[in-house]
C-alpha positions as CSV (number, residue, x, y, z in Angstrom):
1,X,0.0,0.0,0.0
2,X,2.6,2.3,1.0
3,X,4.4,1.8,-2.0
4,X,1.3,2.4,-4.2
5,X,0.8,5.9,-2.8
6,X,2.9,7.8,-5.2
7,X,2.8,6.6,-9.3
8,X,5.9,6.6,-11.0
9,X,5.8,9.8,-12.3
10,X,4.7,11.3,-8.8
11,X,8.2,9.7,-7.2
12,X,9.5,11.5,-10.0
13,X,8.7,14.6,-8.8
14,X,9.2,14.2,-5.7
15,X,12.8,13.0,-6.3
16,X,13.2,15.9,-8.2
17,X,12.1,17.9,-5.6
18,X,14.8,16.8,-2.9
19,X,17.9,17.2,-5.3
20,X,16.7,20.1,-6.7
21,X,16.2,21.1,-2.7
22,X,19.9,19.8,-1.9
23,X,21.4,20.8,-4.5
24,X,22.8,24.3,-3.2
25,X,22.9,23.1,0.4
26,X,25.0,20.6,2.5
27,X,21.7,19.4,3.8
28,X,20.0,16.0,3.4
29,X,16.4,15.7,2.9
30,X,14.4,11.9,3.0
31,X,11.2,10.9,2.6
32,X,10.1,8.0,4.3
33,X,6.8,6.3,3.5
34,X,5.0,3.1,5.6
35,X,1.7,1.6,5.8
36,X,1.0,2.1,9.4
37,X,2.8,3.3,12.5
38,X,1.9,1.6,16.2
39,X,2.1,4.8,18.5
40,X,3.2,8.4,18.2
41,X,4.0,9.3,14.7
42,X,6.5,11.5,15.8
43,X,8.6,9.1,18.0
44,X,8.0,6.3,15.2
45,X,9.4,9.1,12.8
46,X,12.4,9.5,15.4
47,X,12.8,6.1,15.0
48,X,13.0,5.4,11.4
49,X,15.7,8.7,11.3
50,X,17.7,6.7,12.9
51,X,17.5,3.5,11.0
52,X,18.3,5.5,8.0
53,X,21.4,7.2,10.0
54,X,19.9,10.4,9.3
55,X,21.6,11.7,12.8
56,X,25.6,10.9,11.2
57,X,25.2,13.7,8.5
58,X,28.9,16.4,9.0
59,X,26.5,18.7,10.0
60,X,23.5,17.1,11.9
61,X,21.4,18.6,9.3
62,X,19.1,16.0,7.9
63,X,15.5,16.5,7.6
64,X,12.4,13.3,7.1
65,X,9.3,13.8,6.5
66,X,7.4,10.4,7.3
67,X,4.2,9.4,6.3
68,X,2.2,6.7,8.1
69,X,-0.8,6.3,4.5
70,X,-3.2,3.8,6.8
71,X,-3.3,6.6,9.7
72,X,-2.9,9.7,7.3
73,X,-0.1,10.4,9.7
74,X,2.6,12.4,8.9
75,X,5.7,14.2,10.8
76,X,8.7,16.2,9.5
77,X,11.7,15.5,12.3
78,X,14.9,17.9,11.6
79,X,17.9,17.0,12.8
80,X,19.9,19.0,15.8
81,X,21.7,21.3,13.5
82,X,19.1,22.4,11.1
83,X,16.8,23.1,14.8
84,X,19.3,25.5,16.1
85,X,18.7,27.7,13.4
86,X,15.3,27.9,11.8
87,X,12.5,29.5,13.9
88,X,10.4,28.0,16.2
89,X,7.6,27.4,14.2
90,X,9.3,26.5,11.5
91,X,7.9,22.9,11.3
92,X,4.5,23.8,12.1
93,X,4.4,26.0,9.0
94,X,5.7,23.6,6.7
95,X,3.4,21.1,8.3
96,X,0.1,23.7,7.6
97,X,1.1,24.0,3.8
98,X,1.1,19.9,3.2
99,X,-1.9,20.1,5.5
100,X,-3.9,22.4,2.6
101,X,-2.6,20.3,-0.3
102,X,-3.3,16.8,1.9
103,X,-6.4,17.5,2.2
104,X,-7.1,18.3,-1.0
105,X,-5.7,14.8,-2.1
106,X,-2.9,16.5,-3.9
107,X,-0.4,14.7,-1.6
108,X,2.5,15.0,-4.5
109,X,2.2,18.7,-4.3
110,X,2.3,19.1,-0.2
111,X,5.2,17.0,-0.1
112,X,7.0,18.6,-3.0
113,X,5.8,22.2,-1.2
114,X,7.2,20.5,2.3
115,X,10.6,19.5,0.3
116,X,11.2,23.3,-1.2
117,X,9.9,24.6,2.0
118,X,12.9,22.6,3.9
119,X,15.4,23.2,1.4
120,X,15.2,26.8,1.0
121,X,16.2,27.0,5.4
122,X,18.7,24.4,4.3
123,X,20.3,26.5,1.6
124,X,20.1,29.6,4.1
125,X,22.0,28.1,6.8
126,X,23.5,25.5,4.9
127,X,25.0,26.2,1.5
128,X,27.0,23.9,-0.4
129,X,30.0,23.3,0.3
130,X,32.6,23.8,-2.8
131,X,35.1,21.3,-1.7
132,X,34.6,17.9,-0.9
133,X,30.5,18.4,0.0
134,X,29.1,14.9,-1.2
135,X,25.8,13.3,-0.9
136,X,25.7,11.7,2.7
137,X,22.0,10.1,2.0
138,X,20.3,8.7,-0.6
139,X,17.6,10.5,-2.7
140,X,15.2,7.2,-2.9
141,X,11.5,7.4,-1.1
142,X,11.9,4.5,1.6
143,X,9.2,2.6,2.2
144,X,8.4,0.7,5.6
């Protein structure tokens, strides 16, 4: 189920969307996708960051965004060093734009907006890194 959420051409864009969002940043974005999560969405998100050793980026600034499809779940967890800087809020905002899109079942746009959204903080705090800045995570959707 999980992996039918997004067609082909919807991963696609949401690839797209993340290396477009990394490319002028140090910063790692994943998207994480499972059927179900037993519990708190945010803890299982927690969780799942660090089974994809999200937490070992130079910088500590990795960003998921997980989404539970059974629940219609979802949590954006950012690592220590991208928190330090962005605003307090920050989340929540990025959370009430998906929200809009979500519920108008246009779930490739919210998490494309959610993506951009991420990456542009990432680029402000993070910009690439001309010498030896590589890609510490993978671009792939994982799937639960």
């Amino acid at each position: 189920m999980a992996e039918k959420l997004f067609s082909k051409a919807e991963r696609e864009i949401i690839l797209e969307a993340i290396k477009a969002a990394e490319r002028e940043t140090s910063g790692e974005i994943q998207v994480h996708i499972e059927n179900h999560c037993k519990g708190d969405v945010l803890d299982r998100a927690a969780e799942v960051f660090e089974k994809l050793k999200m937490h070992q980026t130079k910088h500590r600034n990795a960003v998921l965004f997980y989404l539970d499809v059974v629940e219609h779940k979802f949590a954006i967890l950012g690592d220590a060093g991208i928190n330090k800087v962005v605003p307090d809020n920050f989340w929540e905002k990025i959370k009430e734009e998906m929200v809009v899109h979500f519920k108008a079942n246009a779930f490739t746009e919210g998490l494309r907006k959610g993506i951009e959204m991420s990456g542009q903080q990432l680029q402000a705090h993070f910009p690439y890194e001309q010498k030896g800045d590589i890609n510490e995570l993978p671009d792939e959707i994982s799937f639960g």
